[in-house]
PDB file with one MODEL, atoms N, CA, C and O in Angstrom:
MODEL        1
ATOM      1  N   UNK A   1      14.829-139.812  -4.632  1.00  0.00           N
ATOM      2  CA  UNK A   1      14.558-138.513  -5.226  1.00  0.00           C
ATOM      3  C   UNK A   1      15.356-138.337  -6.514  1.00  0.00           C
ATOM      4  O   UNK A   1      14.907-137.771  -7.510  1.00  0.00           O
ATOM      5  N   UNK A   2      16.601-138.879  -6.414  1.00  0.00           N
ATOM      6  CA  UNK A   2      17.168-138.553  -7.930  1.00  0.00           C
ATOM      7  C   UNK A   2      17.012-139.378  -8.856  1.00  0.00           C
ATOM      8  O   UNK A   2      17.552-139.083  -9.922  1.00  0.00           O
ATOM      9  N   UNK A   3      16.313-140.545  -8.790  1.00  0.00           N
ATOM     10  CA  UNK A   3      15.330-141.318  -9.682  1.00  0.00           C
ATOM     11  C   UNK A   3      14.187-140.681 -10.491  1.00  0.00           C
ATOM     12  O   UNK A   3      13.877-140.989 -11.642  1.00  0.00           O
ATOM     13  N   UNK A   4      13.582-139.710  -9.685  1.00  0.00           N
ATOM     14  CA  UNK A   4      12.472-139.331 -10.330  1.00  0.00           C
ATOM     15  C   UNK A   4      12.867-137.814 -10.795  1.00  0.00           C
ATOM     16  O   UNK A   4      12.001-136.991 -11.093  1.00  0.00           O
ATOM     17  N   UNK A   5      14.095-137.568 -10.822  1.00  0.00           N
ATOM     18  CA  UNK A   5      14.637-136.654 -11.803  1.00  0.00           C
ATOM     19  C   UNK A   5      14.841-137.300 -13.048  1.00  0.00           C
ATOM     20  O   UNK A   5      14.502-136.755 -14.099  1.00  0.00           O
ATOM     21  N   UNK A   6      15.427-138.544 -13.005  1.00  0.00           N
ATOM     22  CA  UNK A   6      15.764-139.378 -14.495  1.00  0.00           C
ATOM     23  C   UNK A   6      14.626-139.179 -14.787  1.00  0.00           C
ATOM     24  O   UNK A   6      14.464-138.465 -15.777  1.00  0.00           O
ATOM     25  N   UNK A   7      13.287-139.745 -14.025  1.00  0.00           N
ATOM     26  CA  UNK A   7      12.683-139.955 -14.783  1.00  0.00           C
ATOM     27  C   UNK A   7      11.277-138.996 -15.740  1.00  0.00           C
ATOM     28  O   UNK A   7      10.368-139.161 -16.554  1.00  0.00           O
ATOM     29  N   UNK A   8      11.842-138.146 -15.046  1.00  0.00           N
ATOM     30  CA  UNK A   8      11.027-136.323 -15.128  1.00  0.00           C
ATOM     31  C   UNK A   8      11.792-136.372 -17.030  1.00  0.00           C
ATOM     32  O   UNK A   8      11.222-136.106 -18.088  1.00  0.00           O
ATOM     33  N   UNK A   9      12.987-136.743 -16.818  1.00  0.00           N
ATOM     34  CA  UNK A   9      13.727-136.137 -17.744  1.00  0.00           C
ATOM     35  C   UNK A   9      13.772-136.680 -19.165  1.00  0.00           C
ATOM     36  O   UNK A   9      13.921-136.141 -20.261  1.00  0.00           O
ATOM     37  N   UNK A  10      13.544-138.256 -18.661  1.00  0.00           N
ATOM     38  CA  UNK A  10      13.341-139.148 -20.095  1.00  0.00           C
ATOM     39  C   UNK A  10      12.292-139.357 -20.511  1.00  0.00           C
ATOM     40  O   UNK A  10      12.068-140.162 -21.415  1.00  0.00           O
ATOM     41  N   UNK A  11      11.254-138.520 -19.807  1.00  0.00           N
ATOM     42  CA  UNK A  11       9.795-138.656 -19.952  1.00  0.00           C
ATOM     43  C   UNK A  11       9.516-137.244 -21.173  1.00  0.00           C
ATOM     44  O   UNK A  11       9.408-136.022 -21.071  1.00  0.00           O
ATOM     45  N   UNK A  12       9.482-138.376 -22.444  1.00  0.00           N
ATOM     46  CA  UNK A  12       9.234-137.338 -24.032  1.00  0.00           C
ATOM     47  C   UNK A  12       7.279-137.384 -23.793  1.00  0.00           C
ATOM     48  O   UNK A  12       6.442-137.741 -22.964  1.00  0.00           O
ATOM     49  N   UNK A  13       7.402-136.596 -25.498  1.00  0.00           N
ATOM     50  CA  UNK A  13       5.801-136.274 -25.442  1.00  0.00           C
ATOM     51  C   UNK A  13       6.009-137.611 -26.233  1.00  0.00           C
ATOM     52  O   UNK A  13       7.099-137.992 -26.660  1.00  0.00           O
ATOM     53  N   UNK A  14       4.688-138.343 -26.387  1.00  0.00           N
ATOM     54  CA  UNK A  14       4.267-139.543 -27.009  1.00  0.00           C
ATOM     55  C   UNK A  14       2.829-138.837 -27.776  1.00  0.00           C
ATOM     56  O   UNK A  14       1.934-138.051 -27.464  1.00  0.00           O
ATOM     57  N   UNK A  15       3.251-139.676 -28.992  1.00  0.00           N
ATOM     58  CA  UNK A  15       1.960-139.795 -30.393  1.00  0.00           C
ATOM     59  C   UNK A  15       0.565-139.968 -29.601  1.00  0.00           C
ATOM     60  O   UNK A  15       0.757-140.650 -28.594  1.00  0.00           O
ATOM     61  N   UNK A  16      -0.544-139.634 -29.715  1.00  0.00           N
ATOM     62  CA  UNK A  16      -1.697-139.633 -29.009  1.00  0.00           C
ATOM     63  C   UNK A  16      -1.517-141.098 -30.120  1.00  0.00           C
ATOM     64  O   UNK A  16      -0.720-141.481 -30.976  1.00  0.00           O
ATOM     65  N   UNK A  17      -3.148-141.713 -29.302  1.00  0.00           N
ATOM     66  CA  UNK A  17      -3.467-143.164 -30.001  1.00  0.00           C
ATOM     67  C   UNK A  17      -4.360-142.576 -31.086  1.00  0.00           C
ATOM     68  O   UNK A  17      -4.694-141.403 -31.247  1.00  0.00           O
ATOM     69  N   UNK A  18      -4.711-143.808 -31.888  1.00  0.00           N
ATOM     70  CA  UNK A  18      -5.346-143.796 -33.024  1.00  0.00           C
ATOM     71  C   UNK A  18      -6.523-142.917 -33.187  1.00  0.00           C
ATOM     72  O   UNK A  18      -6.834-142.122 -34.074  1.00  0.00           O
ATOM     73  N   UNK A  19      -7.275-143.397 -31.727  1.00  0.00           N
ATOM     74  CA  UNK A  19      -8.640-143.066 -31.693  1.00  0.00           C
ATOM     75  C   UNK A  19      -8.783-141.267 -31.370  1.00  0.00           C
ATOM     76  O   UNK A  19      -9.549-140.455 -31.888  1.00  0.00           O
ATOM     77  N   UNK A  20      -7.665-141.060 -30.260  1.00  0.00           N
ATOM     78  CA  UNK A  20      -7.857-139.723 -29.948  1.00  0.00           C
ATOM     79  C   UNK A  20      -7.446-138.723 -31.277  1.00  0.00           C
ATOM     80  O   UNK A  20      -7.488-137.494 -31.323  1.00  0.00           O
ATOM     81  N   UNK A  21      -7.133-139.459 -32.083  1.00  0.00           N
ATOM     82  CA  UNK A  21      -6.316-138.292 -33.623  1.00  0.00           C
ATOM     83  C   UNK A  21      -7.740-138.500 -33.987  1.00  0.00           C
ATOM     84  O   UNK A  21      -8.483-137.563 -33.695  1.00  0.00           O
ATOM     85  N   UNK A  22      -8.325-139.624 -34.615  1.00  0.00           N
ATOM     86  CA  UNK A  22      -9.827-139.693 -35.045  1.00  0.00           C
ATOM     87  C   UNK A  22     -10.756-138.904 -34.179  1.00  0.00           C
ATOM     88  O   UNK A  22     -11.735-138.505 -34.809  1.00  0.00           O
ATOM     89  N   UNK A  23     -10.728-138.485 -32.634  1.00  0.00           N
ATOM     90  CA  UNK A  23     -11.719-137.857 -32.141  1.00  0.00           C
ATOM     91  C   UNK A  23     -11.648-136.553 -32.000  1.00  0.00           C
ATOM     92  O   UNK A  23     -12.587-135.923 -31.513  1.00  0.00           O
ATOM     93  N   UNK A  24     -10.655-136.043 -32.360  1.00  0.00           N
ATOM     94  CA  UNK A  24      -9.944-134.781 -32.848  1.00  0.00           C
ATOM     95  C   UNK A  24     -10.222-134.418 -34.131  1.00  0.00           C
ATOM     96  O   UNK A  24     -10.937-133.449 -34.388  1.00  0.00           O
ATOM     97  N   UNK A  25      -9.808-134.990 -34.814  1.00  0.00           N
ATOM     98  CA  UNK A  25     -10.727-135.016 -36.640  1.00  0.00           C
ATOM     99  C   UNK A  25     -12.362-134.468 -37.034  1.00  0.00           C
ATOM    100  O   UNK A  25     -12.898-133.702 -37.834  1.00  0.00           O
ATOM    101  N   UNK A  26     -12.711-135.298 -36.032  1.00  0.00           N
ATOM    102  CA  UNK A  26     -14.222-135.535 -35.885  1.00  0.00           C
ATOM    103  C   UNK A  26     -14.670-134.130 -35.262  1.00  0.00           C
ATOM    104  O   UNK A  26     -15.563-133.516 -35.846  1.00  0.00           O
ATOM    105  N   UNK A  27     -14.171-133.659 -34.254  1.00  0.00           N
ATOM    106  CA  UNK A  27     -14.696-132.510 -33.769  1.00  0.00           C
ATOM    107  C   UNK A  27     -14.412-131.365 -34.320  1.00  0.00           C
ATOM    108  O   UNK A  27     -15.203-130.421 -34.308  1.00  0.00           O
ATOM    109  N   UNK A  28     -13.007-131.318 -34.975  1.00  0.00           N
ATOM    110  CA  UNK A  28     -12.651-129.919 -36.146  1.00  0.00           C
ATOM    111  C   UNK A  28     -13.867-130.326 -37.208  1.00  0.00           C
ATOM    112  O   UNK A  28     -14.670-129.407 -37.374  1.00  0.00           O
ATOM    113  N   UNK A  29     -14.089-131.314 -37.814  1.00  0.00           N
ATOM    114  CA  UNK A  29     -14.992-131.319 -39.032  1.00  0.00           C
ATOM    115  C   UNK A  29     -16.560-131.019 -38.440  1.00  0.00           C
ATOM    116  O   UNK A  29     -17.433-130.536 -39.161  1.00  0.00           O
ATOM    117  N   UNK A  30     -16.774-131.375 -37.044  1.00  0.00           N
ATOM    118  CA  UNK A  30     -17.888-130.805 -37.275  1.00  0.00           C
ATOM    119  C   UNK A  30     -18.199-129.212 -36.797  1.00  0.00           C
ATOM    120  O   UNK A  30     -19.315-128.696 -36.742  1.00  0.00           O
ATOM    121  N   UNK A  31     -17.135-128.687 -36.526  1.00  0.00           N
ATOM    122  CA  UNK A  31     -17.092-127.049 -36.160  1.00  0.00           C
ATOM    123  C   UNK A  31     -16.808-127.046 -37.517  1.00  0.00           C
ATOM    124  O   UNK A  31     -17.913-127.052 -38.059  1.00  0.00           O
ATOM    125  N   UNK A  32     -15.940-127.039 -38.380  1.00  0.00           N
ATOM    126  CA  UNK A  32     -16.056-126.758 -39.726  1.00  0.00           C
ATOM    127  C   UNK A  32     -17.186-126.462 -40.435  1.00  0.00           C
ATOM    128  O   UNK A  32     -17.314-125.550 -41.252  1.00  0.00           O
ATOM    129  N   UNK A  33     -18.348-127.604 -39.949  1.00  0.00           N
ATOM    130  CA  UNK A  33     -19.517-127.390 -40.617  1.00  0.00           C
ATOM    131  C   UNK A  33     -19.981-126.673 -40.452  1.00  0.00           C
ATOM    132  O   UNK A  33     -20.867-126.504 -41.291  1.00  0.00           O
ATOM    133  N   UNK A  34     -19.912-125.470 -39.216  1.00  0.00           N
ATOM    134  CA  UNK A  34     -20.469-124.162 -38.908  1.00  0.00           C
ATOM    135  C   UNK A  34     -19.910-123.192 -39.142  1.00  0.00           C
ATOM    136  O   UNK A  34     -20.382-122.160 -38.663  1.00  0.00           O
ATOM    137  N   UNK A  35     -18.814-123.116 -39.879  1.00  0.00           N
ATOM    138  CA  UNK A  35     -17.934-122.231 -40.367  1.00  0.00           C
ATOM    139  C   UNK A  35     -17.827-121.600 -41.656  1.00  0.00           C
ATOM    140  O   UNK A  35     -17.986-120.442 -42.043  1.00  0.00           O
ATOM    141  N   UNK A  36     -17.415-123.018 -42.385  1.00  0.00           N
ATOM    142  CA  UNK A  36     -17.303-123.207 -44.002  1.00  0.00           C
ATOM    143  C   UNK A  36     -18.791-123.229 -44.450  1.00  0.00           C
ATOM    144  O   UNK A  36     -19.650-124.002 -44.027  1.00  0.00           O
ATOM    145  N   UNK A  37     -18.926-122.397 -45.238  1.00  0.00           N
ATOM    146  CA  UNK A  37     -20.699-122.605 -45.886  1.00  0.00           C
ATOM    147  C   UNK A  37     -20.725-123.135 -46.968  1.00  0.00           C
ATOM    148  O   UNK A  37     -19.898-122.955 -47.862  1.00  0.00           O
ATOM    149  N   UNK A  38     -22.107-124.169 -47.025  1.00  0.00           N
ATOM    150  CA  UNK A  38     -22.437-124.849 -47.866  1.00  0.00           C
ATOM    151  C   UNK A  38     -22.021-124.396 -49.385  1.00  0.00           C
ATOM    152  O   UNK A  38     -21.893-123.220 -49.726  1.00  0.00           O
ATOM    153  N   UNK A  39     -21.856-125.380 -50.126  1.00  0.00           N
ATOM    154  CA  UNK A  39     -21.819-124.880 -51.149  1.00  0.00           C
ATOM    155  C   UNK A  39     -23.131-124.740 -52.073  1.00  0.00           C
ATOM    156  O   UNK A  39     -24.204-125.275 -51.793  1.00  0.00           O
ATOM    157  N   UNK A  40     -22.818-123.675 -53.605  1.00  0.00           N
ATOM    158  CA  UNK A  40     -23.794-123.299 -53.928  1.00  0.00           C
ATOM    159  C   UNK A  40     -23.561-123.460 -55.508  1.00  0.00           C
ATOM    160  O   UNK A  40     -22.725-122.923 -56.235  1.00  0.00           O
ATOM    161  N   UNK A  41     -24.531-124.337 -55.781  1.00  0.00           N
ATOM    162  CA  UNK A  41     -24.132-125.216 -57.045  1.00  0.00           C
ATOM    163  C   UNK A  41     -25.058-125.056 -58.282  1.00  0.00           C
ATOM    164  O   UNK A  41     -26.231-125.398 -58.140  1.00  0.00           O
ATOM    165  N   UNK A  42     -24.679-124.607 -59.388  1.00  0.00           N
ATOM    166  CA  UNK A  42     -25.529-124.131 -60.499  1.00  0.00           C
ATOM    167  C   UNK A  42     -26.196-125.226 -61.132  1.00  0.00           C
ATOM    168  O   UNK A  42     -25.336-125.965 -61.612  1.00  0.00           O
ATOM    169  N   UNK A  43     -27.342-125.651 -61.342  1.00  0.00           N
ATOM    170  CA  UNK A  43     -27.721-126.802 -62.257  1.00  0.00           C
ATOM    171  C   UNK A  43     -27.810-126.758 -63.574  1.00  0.00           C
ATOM    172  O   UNK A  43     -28.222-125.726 -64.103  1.00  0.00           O
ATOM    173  N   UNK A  44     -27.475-127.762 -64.268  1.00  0.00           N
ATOM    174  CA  UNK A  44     -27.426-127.653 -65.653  1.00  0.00           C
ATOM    175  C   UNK A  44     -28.606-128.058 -66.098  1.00  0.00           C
ATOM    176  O   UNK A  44     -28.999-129.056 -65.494  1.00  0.00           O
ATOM    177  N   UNK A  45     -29.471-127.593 -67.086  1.00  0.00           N
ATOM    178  CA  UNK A  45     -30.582-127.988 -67.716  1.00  0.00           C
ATOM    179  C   UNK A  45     -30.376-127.859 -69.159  1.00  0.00           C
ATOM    180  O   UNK A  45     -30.082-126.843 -69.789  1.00  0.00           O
ATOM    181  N   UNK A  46     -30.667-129.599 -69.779  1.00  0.00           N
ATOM    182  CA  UNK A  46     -30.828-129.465 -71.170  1.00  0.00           C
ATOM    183  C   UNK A  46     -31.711-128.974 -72.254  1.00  0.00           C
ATOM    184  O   UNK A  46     -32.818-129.075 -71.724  1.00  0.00           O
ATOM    185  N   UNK A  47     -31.834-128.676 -73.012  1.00  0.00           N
ATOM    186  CA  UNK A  47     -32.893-128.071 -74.185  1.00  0.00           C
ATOM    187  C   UNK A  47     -32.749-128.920 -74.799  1.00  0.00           C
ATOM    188  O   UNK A  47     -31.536-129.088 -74.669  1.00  0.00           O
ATOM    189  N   UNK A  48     -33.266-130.071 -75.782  1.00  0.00           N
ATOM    190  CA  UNK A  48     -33.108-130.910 -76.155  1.00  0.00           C
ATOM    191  C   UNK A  48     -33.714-130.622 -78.023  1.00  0.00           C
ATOM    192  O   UNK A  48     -33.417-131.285 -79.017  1.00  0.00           O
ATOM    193  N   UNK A  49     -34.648-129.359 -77.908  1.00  0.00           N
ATOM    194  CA  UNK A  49     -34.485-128.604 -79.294  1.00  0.00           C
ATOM    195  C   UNK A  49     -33.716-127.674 -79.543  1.00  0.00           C
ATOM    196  O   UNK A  49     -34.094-127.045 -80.532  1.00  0.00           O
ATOM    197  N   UNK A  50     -32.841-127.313 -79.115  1.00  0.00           N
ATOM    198  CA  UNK A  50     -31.992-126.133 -79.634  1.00  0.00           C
ATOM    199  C   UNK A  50     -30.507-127.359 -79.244  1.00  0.00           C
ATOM    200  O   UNK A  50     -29.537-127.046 -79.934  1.00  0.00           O
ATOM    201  N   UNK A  51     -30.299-128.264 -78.569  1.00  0.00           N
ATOM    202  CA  UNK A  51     -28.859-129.204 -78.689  1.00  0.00           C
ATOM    203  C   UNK A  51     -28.130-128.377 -77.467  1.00  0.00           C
ATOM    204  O   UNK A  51     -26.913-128.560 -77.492  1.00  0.00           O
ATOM    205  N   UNK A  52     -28.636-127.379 -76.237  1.00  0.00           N
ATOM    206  CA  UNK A  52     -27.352-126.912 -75.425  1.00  0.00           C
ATOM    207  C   UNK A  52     -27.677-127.327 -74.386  1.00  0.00           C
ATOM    208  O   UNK A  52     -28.723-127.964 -74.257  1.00  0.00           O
ATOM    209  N   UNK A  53     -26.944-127.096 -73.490  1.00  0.00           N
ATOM    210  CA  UNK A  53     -26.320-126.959 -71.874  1.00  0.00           C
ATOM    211  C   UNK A  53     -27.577-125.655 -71.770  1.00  0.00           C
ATOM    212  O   UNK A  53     -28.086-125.301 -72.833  1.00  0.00           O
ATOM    213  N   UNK A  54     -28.000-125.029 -70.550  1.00  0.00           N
ATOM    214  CA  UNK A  54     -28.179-123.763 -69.843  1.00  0.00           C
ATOM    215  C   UNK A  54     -28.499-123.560 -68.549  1.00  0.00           C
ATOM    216  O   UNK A  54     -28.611-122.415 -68.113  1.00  0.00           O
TER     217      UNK A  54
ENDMDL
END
């Protein structure tokens, strides 16, 4: 019994593995995608007789 007090005690939190940080990533970004809204992007069109941007 007082073994598994040591070992209650030296027992830290440990780094998740590679994959579970990547599958964690993966699931915030795709709730993100229902969150954050698309963006909304102006197009540029040239006039090529007058020389501008509009």
């Amino acid at each position: 019994m007082n073994e598994e007090r040591k070992n209650k005690r030296k027992k830290r939190f440990e780094f998740p593995t590679a994959f579970t940080v990547l599958f964690i990533i993966l699931i915030l970004a795709a709730i993100l995608t229902y969150i954050v809204p698309a963006g909304f992007y102006s197009k540029l069109q040239y006039d090529s007789d007058q020389n501008v941007f509009w």
